[in-house]
LUMBA-36658 format. One line per field, with one value per residue (C-alpha): x, y, z; residue in one letter. Coordinates in Angstrom, 2 decimals. Last residue first. Layout:
% residues N
X (X, ...) $
Y (Y, ...) $
Z (Z, ...) $
res (a, ...) $
END
This chain:
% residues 326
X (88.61, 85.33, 86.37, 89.19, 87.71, 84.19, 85.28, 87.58, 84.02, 82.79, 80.72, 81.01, 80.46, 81.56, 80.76, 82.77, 81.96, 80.05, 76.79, 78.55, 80.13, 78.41, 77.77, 76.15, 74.87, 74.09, 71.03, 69.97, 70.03, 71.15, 71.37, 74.06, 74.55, 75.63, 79.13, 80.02, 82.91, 80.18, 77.23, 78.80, 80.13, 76.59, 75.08, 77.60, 77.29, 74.05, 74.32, 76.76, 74.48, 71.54, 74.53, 75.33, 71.30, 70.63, 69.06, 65.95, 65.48, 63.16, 59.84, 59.17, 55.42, 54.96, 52.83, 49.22, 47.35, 43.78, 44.27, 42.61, 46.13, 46.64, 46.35, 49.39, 51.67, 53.45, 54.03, 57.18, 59.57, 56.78, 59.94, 60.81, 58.08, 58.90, 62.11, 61.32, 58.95, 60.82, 64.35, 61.31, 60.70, 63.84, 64.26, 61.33, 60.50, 58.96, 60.22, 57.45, 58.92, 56.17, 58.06, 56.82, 56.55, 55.09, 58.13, 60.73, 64.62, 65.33, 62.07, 59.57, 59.13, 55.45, 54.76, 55.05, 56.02, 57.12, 55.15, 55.17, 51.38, 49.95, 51.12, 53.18, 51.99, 54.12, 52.37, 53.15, 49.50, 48.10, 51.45, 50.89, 46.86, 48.29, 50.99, 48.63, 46.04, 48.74, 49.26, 45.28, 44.68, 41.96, 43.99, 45.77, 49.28, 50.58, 52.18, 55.69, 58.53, 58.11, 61.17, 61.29, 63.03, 64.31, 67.94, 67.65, 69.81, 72.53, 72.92, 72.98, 75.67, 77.35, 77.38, 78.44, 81.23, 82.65, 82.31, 84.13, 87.11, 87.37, 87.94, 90.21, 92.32, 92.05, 93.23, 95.96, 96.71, 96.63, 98.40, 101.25, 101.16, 100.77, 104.49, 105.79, 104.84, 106.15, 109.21, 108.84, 108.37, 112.05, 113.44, 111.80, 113.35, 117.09, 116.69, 116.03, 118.97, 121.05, 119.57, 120.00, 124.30, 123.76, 122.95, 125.66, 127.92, 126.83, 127.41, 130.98, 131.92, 129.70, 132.28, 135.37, 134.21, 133.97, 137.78, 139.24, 137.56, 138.95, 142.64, 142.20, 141.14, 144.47, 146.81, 145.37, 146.94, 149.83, 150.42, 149.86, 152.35, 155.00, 154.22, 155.20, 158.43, 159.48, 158.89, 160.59, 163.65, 163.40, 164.23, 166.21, 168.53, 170.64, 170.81, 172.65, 174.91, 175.71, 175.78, 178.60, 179.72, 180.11, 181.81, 184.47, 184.99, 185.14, 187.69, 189.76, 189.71, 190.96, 193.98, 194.48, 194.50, 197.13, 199.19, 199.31, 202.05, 204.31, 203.06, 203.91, 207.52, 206.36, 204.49, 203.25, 201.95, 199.61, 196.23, 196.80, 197.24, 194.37, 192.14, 193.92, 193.11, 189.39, 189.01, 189.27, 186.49, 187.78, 186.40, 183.18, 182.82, 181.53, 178.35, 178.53, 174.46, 175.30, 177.18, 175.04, 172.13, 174.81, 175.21, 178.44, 181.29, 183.62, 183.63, 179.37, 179.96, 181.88, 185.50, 187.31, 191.39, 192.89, 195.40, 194.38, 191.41, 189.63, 186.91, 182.89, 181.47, 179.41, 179.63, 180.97, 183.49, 184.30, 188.25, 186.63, 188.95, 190.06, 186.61, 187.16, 185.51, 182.79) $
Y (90.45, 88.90, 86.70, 89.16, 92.50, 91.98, 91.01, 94.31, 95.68, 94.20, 91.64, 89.30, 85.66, 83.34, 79.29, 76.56, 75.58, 72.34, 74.35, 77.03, 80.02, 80.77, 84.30, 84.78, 88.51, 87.68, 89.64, 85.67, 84.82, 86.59, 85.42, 85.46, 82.25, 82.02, 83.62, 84.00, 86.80, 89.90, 88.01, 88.26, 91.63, 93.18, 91.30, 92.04, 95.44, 95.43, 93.74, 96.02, 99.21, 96.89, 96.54, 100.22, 101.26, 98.28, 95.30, 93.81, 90.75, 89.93, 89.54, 91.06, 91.72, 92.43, 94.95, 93.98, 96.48, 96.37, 95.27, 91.69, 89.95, 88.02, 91.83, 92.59, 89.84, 86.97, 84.84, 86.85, 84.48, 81.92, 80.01, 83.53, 84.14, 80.26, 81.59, 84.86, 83.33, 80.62, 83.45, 85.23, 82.22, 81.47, 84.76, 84.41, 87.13, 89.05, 92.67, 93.67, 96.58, 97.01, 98.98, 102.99, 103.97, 107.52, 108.83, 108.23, 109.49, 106.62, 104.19, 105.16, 103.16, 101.18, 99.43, 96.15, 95.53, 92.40, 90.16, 86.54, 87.28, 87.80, 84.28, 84.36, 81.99, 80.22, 78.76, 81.22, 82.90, 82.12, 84.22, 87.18, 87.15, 87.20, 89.82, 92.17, 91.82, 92.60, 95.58, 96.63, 98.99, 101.49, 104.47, 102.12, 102.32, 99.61, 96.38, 96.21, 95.78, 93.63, 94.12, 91.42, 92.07, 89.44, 89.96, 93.99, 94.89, 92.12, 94.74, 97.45, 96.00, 94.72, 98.44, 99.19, 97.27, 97.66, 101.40, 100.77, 98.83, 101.39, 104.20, 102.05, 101.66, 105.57, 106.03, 103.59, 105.67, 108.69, 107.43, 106.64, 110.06, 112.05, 110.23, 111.16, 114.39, 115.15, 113.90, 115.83, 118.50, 117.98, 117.60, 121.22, 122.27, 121.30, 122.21, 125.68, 125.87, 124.19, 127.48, 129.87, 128.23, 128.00, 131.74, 133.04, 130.95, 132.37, 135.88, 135.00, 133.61, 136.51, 138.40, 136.67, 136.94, 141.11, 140.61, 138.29, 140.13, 143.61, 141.61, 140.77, 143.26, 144.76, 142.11, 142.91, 146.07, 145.43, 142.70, 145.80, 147.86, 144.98, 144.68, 148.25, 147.89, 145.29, 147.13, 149.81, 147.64, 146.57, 149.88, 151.04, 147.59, 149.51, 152.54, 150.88, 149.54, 153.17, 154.45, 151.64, 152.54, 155.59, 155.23, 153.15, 156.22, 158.07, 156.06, 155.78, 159.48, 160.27, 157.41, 159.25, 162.61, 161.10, 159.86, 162.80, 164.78, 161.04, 161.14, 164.50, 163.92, 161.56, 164.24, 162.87, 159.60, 161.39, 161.35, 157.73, 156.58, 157.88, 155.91, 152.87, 153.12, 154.06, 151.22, 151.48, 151.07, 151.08, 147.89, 148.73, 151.15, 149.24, 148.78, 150.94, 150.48, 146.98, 148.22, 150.74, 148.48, 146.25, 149.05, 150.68, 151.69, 148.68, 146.97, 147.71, 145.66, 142.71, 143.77, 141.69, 143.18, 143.98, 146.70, 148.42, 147.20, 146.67, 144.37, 144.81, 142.25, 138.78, 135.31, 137.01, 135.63, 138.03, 139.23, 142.65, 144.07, 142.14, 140.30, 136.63, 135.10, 132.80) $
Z (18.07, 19.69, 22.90, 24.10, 22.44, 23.60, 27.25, 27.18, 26.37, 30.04, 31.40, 28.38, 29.91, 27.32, 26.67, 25.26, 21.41, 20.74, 19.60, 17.46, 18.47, 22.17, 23.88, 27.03, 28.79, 32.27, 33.41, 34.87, 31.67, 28.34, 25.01, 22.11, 19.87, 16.57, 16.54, 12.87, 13.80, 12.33, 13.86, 17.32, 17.26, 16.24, 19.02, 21.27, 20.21, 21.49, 24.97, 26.03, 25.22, 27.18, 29.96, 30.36, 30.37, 33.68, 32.51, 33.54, 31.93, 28.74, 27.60, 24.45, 23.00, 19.23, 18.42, 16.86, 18.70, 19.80, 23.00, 23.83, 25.38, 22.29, 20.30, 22.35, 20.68, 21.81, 18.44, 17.78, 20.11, 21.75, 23.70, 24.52, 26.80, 28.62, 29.08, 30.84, 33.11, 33.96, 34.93, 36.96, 38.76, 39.96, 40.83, 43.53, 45.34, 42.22, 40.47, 37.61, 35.27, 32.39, 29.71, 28.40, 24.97, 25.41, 27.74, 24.71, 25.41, 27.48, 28.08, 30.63, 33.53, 33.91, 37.19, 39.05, 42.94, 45.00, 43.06, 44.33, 46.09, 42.48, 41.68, 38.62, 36.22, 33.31, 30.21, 27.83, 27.04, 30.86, 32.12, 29.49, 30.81, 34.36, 33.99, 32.18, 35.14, 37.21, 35.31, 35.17, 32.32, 32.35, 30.62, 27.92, 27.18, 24.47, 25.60, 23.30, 26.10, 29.35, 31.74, 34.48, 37.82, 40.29, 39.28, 39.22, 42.60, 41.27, 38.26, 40.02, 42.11, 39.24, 37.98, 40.83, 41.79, 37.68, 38.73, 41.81, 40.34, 37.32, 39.92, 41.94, 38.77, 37.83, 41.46, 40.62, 37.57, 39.60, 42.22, 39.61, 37.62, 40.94, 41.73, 38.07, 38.53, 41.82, 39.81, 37.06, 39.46, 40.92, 37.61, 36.72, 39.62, 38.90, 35.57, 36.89, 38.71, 35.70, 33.85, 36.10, 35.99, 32.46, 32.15, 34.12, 32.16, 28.80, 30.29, 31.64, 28.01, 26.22, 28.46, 27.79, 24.02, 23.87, 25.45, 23.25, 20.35, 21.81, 22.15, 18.60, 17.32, 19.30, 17.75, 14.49, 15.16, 16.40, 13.24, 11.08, 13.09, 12.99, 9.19, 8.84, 10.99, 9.15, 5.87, 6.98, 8.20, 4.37, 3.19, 5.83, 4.84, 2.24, 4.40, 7.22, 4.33, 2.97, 6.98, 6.95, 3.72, 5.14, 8.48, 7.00, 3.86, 7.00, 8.88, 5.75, 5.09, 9.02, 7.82, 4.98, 6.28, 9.14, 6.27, 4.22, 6.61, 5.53, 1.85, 1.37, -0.39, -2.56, -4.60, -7.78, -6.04, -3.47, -6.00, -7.20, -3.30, -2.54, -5.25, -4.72, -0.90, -1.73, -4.02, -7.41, -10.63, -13.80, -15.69, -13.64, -16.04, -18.41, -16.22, -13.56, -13.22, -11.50, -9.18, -7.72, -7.42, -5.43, -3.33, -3.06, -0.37, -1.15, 2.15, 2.39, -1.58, -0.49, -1.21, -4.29, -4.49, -7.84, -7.00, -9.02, -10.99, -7.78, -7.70, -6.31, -4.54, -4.69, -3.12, 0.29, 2.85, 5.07, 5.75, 6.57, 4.14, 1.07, 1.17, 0.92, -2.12, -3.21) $
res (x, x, x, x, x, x, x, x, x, x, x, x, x, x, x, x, x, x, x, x, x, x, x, x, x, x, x, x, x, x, x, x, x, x, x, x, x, x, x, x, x, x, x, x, x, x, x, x, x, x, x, x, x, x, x, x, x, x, x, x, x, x, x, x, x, x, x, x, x, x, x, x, x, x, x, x, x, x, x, x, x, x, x, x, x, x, x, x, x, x, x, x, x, x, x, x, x, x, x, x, x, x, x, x, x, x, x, x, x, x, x, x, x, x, x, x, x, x, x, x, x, x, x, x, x, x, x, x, x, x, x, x, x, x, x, x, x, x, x, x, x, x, x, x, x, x, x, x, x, x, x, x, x, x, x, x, x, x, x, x, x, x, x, x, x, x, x, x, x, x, x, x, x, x, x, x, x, x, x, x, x, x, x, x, x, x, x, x, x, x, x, x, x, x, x, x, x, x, x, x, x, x, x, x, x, x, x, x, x, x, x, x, x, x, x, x, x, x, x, x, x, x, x, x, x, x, x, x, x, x, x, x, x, x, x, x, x, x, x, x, x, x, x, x, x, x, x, x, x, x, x, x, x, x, x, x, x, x, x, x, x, x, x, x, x, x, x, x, x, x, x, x, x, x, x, x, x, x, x, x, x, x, x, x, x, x, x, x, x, x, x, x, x, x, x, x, x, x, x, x, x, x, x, x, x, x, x, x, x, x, x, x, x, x, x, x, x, x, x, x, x, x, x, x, x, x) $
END
């Protein structure tokens, strides 16, 4: 470090005079420090502009008072120059400045036509979520409606199921007195009561012509040749006799017994309605399939029984099958 011999500055590099060996930072000295270091040896004999002046007035002392003012106007222009000097030191790197200003303007104005582009996707987006938190709002109004038909139409589903169990019991109760006899072939000349009596003389139960309410044949599902003997009596007492004392006989009861020429087997059993015969079925198949060994039906009442000590089941329904059969 040294203190420039003219601006007083301290400066850790400079040029130095060999005459009258002052240090001046280089702007002081009126060179670059690219300048300087080109001198090489002839650095050795470098003077400042004082030293330099004062070597070209020495042989004439007598001048040096009318040369003073030319000195002093050659002082402020060598001042004025290494000033400009200096000034054009840093042009360099005030181009550079001004060159990354220019690039940082730019970027500044992709910037400001990204900011711009995005303020109005912004306004757009918000637009759309205010149509869409309107339509949100309606569609949680109709899930709502919805939700409300969902519930009455569960309990209309309920009331549904209510009146089709009501019915079919109905049905059902309508049927109590009725007999269904399966397995007595069609004959043109044939007498139903007749039929009834010879079947009642074969079992050991009678049913007194005046006891039936009405008897005739009903076609079966699907079949119109093979057609059942429906007889409804007054007396459901003794329809439920009549039925037992048929089944007492099981396969022994056949049509040939009652003088037709067929050796079909006859069934007496109650009269159920089409859901509860489809009931009765897979009960059956249910039963044997869990080891249940009793399923029967009185009084249209479809019974099921595990084993001769076991408690007793009414299946009236499937969800019957599924909570004594699963």
């Amino acid at each position: 470090m040294f203190k420039c011999k003219r601006c007083q500055a301290e400066s850790r590099d400079g040029a130095k005079c060999v005459g009258c060996q002052g240090q001046f930072d280089f702007p002081c000295a009126g060179i670059t420090e690219g300048g300087w270091r080109k001198l090489g040896d002839r650095k050795n004999t470098w003077k400042c502009g004082n030293c330099k002046l004062s070597t070209v007035s020495s042989p004439r002392p007598a001048a040096t008072a009318s040369a003073a003012p030319v000195q002093a106007d050659m002082e402020s222009i060598m001042s004025e120059l290494r000033a400009l000097s200096a000034q054009m030191d840093t042009l360099p790197t005030l181009m550079e400045n001004i060159k990354a200003i220019k690039s940082e303007l730019a970027e500044l104005k992709t910037i400001r036509a990204e900011y711009s582009s995005l303020k109005t996707g912004v306004e757009f987006l918000d637009q759309t979520v205010d149509a869409l938190a309107t339509k949100v709002s309606g569609l949680e109004s109709e899930v709502d409606c919805l939700k409300k038909t969902k519930d009455q139409m569960a309990a209309l589903h309920d009331r549904c199921s209510k009146i089709e169990d009501l019915h079919r019991e109905t049905e059902q109760r309508s049927r109590l007195n009725n007999l269904e006899i399966k397995g007595v072939p069609v004959t043109n000349s044939e007498n139903l009561f007749e039929i009834i009596g010879k079947i009642g003389n074969i079992i050991g139960c009678n049913i007194p012509k005046e006891q039936i309410n009405f008897i005739a044949r009903v076609p079966m599902r699907n079949n119109d040749q093979n057609k059942n003997i429906i007889c409804s009596v007054h007396s459901r007492y003794l329809k439920n006799d009549f039925v037992a004392a048929a089944k007492k006989l099981k396969s022994s009861l056949t049509a040939s017994k009652l003088g037709l020429q067929s050796d079909s087997v006859i069934y007496v059993n109650d009269h159920l309605t089409f859901e509860n015969k489809v009931l009765l079925n897979k009960t059956k198949i249910l039963a044997r399939e869990r080891g249940f060994l009793y399923t029967w039906v009185v009084g249209c009442k479809i019974l099921i029984k595990k084993n001769a000590t076991s408690p007793t089941h009414h299946i009236k329904t499937e969800q019957d099958l599924r909570k004594f059969l699963s």
